[in-house]
C-alpha positions, -999 to +999 in steps of 0.1 A: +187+088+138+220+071+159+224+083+199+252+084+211+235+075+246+212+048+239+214+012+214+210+019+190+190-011+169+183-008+126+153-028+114+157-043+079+123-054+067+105-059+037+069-040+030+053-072+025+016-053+033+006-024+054-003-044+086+032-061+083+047-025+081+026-012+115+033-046+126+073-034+124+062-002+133+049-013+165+084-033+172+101+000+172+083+016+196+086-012+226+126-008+219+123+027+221+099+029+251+126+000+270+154+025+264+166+021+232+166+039+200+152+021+168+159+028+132+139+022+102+132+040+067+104+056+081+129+080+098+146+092+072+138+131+065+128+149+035+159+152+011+174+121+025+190+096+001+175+065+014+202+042+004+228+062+017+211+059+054+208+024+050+247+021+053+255+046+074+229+031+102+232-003+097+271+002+100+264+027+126+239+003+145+249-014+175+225-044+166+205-051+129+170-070+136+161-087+103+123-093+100+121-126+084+090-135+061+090-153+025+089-121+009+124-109+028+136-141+018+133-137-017+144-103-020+178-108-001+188-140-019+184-123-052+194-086-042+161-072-048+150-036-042+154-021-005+160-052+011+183-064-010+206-034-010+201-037+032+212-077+029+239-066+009+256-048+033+245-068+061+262-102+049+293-082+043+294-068+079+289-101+092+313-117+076+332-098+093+318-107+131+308-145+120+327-166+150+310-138+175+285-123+159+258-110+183+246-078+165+228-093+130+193-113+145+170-132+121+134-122+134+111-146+121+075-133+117+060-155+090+067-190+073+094-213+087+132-219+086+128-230+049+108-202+035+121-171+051+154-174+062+178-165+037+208-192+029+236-170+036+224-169+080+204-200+080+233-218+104+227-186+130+201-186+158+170-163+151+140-153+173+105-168+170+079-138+171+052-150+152+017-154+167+017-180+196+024-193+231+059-183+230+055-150+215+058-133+248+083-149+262+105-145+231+100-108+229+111-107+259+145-124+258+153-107+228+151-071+241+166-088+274+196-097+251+198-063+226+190-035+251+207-051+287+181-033+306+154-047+332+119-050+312+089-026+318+059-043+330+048-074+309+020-058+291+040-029+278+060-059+255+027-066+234+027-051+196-004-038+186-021-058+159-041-045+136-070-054+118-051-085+094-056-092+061-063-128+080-098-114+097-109-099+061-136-117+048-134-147+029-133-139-010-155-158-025-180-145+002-174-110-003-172-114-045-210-128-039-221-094-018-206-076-048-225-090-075-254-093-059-254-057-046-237-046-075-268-059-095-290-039-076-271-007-083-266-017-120-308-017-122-306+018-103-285+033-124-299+023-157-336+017-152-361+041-157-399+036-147-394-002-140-382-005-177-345-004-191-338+024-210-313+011-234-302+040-255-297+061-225-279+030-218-260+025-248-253+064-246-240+060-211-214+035-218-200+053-243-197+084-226-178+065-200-149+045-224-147+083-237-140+099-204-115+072-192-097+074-224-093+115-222-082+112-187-061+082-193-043+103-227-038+133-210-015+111-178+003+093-209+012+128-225+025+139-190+043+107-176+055+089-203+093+073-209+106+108-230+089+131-210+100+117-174+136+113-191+132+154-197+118+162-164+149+147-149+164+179-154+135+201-140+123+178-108+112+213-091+090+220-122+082+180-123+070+185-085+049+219-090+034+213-125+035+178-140+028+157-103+006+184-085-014+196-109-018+165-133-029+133-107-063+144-091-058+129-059-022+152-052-044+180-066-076+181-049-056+178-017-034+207-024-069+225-033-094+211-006-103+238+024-106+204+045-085+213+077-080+176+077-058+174+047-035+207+057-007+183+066-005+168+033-003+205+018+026+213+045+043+178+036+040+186-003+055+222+002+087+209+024+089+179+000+123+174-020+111+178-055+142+151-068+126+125-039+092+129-059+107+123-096+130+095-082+099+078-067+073+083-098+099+075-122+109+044-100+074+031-099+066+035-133+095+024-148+085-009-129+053-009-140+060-007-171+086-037-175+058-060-153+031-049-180+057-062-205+066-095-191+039-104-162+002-084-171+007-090-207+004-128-206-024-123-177-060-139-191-079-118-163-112-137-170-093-168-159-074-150-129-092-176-097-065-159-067-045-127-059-015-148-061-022-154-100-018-113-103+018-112-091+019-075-080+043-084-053+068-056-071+045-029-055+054-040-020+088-027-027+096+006-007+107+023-038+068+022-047+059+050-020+074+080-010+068+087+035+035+109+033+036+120-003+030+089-021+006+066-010-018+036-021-042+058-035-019+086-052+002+056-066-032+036-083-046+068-098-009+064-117-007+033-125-044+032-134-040+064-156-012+047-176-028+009-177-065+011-174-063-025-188-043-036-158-048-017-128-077-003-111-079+036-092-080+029-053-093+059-045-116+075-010-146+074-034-140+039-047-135+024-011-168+040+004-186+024-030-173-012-018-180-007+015-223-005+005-220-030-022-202-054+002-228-055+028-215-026+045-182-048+052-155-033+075-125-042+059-126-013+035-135+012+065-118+022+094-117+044+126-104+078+132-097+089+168-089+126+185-081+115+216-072+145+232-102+165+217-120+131+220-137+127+189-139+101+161-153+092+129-152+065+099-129+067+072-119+050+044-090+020+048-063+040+026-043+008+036-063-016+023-039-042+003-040-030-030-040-065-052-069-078-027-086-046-043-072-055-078-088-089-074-120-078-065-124-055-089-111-075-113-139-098-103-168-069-108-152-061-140-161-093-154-199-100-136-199-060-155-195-076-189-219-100-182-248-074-171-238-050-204-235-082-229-271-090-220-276-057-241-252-061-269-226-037-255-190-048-250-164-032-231-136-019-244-106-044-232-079-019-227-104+005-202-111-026-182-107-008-148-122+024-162-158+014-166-157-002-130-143+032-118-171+051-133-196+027-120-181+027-083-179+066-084-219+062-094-225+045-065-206+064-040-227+095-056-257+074-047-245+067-011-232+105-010-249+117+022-250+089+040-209+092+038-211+121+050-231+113+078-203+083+088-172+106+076-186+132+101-164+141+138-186+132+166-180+124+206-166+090+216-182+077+244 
């Protein structure tokens, strides 16, 4: 929020992936640990109309730092989403400022002058933070220049970089741990005594495409066009009954005893109910126009990169809701509605690719108490969601191959469903040794 005693500096950025947005995250808090008081939609509270506080604190602000990556760049030039509302206002209010403008600063975190900053301020000075020799230096001039206040000691101006999307594994590397692990668990699963047992098979397969069409029909019944267009009306009753009780992951957390997940239940209860509708209704109205023009026209046995997926539209911070709405809640929806399309990113499905990708740690992370001093492994809730879509995308297709040796094909429009019942297979198979890793113990 603005104080009145400190600078007060808005950050307009697009949610280009999760290490990007901790990346921004981690901004804020060296301006606010040098004195000065940082902004971003992350602040705003339950109930709060988030386009609303854009204008009010960027024309509140007393300087507007505008991340600048290919992704911003697109959404300001063509007004899309968040970003494009915040670029909106921002090239009105410098228009205003333009011979003496010091408040509006282009911060350039990935591409170049040509792909990321936006026509309308490509004549005005911006700041080079991307990775480098210079990095520090620049950091430091620019909070030198916004806050007027000596610097804290040199180390205190690093940002904390996570674990990028750069030092993941390469694809094609960790597509050939799938299959070939994936193999092994296809043979667990299905062979008895050394020998296939194909009408347990055959019998399996189908109880599968029926399960993921009955829980796929009964989200359609819930969610669809008319029946969102009615809840509109009843968003308290929409919160309590249609979006608690109807996606499993929003449920099981309201119902777990995990101490862990008693947050989530607090968050839910002081939730705005209209916030929730706006935000479900938002992200599946978008969904449903990129299934009609984009997914559609998709050949996913030709798909050869994420690019080729274009799910860039989920990046757009109308596609999550602060703490109630996340990766996971979001791909149980969109999976639930296309099955064809888009795959359920769930805790279970996670832990299954971390042991059938050679136990790789880009789909785990680390949990840390550090006052009670205790950790434990988790799964990566932030892991980028069409890097997941890819890959599974890829085990859906090696899955055809291994069934069609059989004479079994999959149903097309419960792609994703068969893979989700075969990863939640394997994460039953790997059950207590999750456990085992999910488990608080002593750091050292």
């Amino acid at each position: 929020m603005v104080s009145e005693n400190k600078i007060n500096v808005f950050i307009s950025y697009s949610w280009d992936s999760p290490n990007h947005q901790q990346w921004v995250l981690s901004l804020a808090d060296i301006i606010n640990n040098h004195g000065g008081n940082s902004i971003v939609d992350k602040n705003l509270e339950y109930g709060g109309h988030l386009r609303l506080f854009m204008e009010r604190h960027i024309k509140a602000a007393d300087v507007v730092l505008m991340v600048l990556t290919p992704r911003y760049k697109d959404k300001a030039q063509n007004l899309k989403g968040g970003v494009g509302f915040e670029f909106n206002i921002i090239t009105k209010e410098l228009f205003k400022v333009i011979e003496k403008n010091e408040k509006y600063i282009g911060v350039l975190r990935d591409g170049d002058h040509e792909s990321s900053v936006p026509d309308f301020i490509e004549d005005f000075k911006y700041v080079d933070l991307q990775e480098g020799p210079d990095f520090e230096v620049n950091l430091s001039r620019l909070l030198e220049q916004i806050l007027n206040v000596p610097l804290k000691r040199p180390e205190t101006n690093k940002i904390n970089k996570p674990v990028m999307e750069s030092d993941y594994k390469e694809l094609n590397l960790l597509v050939n741990e799938m299959k070939s692990k994936g193999s092994t668990y296809f043979d667990k699963l299905f062979m008895i005594n050394e020998s296939f047992d194909k009408i347990g098979f055959t019998r399996k397969i189908e109880e599968w495409r029926i399960e993921v069409e009955n829980y796929c029909k009964i989200l359609v019944e819930k969610f669809n066009p008319l029946k969102m267009e009615l809840s509109e009306n009843f968003v308290e009753d929409f919160k309590n009954n249609v979006f608690g009780k109807n996606l499993w992951t929003v449920n099981s957390a309201l119902k777990t005893r995990d101490p862990d997940l008693a947050r989530y239940k607090n968050d839910f209860r002081n939730a705005d109910s209209e916030d929730i509708y706006n935000t479900v209704n938002g992200i599946l109205e978008a969904t449903h126009e990129y299934v009609k023009k984009t997914a559609s026209k998709i050949n996913y046995d030709l798909v050869e990169s994420v690019h080729e997926l274009e799910m860039e539209y989920l990046d757009d911070k109308e596609m999550f809701m602060n703490k109630i709405i996340g990766f996971g809640i979001r791909s149980e929806l969109l999976h639930r509605y296309y099955p064809a399309h888009f795959p359920i990113m769930t805790q279970k499905n996670l832990w299954a690719m971390y042991f059938i990708c050679d136990s790789s740690n880009e789909f785990i992370t680390i949990e840390q108490k550090n006052r009670q001093g205790i950790m434990r492994v988790s799964h990566n809730w932030q892991y980028p969601y069409d890097r997941f879509t890819y890959l599974m995308n890829e085990l859906a297709k090696q899955f055809e191959m291994w069934i069609s040796e059989y004479g079994i094909k999959m149903d097309p429009q419960y792609r994703f469903g068969y893979i989700n019942m075969f990863l939640s297979a394997i994460h039953e198979f790997n059950k207590a040794d999750i456990k085992l890793l999910h488990e608080w113990v002593e750091t050292e």
